[in-house]
N, C-alpha and C positions, 0 to 999 in steps of 0.2 A: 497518428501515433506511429510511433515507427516500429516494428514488426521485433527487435530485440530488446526493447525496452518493454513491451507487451510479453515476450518470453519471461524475463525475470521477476515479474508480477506473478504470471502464471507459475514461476516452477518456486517461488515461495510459497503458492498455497498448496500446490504438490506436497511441499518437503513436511508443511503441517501436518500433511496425511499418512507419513510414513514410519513406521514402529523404527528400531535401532537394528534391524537387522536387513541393511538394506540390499545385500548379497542374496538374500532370498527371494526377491524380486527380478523376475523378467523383462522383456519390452513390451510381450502385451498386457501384464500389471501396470508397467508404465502407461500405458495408451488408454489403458480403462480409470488410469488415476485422472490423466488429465482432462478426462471428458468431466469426472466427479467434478476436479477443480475449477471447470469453466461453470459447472450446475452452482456450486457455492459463489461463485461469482456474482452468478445470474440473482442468485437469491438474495445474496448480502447487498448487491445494488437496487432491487427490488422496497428492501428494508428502508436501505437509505433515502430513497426517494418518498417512500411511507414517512419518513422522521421530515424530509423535508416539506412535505403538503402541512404534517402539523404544527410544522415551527411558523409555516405563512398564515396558517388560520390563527396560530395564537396573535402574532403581528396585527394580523388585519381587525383581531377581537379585540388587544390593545388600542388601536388607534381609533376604534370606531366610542370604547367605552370610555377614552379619553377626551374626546370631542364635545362628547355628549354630556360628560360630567364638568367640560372645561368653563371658569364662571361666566364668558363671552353667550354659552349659549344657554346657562342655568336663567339668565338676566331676560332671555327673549321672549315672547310673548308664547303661551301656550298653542302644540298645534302648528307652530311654521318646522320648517325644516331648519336643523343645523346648517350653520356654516363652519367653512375651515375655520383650522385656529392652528397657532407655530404650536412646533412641539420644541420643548424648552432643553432637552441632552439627546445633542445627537450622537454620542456616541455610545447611545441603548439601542438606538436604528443601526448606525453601524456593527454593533455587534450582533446581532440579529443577522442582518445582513451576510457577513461575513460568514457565521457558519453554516448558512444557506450554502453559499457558494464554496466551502467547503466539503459540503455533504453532498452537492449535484454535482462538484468536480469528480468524487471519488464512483461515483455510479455511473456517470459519464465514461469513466475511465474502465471499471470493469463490464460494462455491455459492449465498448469498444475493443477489448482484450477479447470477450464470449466469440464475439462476433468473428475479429479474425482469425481464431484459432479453430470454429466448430464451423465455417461457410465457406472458407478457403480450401479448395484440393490442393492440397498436398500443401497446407500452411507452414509458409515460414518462421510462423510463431512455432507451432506442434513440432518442427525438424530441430529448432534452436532449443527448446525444452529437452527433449530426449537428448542433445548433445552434452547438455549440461549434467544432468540426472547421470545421463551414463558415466560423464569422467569423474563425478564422485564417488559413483559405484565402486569404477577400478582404480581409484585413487583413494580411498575413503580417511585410512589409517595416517595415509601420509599429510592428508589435509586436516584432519584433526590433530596431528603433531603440530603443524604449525600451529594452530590454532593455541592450542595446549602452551605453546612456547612463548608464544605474546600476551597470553594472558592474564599476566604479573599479578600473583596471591588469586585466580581464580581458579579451581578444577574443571573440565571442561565440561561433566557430567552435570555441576550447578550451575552453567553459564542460562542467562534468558536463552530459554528453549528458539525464539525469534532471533534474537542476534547469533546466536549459533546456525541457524539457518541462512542468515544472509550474508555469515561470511564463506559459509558451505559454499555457495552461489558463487561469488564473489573470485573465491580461490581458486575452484573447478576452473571458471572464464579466465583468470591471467593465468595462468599455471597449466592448463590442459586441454581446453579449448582451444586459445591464440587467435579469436577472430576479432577481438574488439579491443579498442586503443586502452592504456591501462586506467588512463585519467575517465573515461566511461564508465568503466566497471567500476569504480572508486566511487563514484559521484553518485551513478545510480543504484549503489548498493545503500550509500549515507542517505540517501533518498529512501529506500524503502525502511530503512531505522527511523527516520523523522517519523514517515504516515503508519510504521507497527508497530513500532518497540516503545521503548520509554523513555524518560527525559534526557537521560547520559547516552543512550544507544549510538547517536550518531556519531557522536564524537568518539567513541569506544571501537565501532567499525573501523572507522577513518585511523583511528592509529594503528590496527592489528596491519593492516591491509596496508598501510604505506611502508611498514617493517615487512611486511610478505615481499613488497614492489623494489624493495632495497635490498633484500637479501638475495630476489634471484636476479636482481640486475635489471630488474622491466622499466621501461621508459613508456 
């Protein structure tokens, strides 16, 4: 996983953590948030892997109570062992499936985030966070203007608390930061709207943030 995309993971669950008074905040508030948001990490992946042990027991309790109730093996003589039998819709296995591997992707991804930001000296995830944090800091007013100004009929006060965060991100990195191509920051911002926010988020990201990329000229 690449060390700036693992930052923008991590400084979304930062931003979760932060009241609206973010001038109040130092670098070692900053340094003691992002150890919290590597803990919440650790936990919420934790969780995950919990919901995935019991979506495979339920799995394995379907196919065994299926087997055994299927008429192939009601017909057989008392006493021998079941044999297989097809199962008739597989796409109740495939979905099954899939949010397995949806839920072991997203725990994968944050013990991989823990890891590089809390075992690396002097992580380049942990240097990419605090760059970010900080140019919202000193940027704060002017990136909620934008914000404010793309947001046709929304106030920015009742925007999802989530999509207000990642275009926070999103703006700070083209606008203040300048280390990363614009079409990245676009992409893995729409990205973090798909896995947090809700069903319109991503598309709603992706438009603010291309009027951000066209009004200051970023390519």
């Amino acid at each position: 996983m690449q060390a700036r995309r693992a930052a923008r993971e991590l400084t979304f669950i930062l931003f979760s953590q932060l009241d609206n008074t973010i001038d109040s905040y130092c670098d070692k508030d900053f340094e003691d948030i992002i150890l919290k948001s590597v803990r919440t990490l650790t936990n919420n992946a934790s969780e995950e892997l919990k919901l995935t042990f019991s979506t495979l027991f339920n799995i394995r309790e379907f196919i065994n109570d299926y087997e055994a109730n299927h008429q192939t093996n009601l017909e057989r003589p008392f006493g021998v062992s079941d044999i297989p039998v097809p199962i008739p819709m597989t796409s109740d296995m495939i979905g099954h499936i899939d949010e397995l591997i949806n839920t072991t992707e997203k725990a994968m991804l944050a013990l991989e985030i823990a890891e590089m930001t809390a075992l690396q000296e002097n992580s380049e995830v942990k240097s990419y966070v605090l760059k970010i944090i900080c140019a919202y800091k000193e940027n704060s007013s002017a990136i909620d203007s934008l914000i404010q100004k793309y947001a046709h009929g929304w106030d920015i006060s009742r925007l999802v608390k989530m999509d207000k965060d990642i275009l926070r991100i999103a703006i700070s990195e083209m606008l203040f930061v300048k280390d990363a191509p614009m079409k990245v920051i676009i992409d893995e911002a729409v990205e973090l709207a798909k896995n947090y926010s809700t069903e319109d988020s991503a598309s709603f990201v992706n438009g603010i943030l291309g009027k951000v990329a066209l009004e200051h000229n970023i390519a």
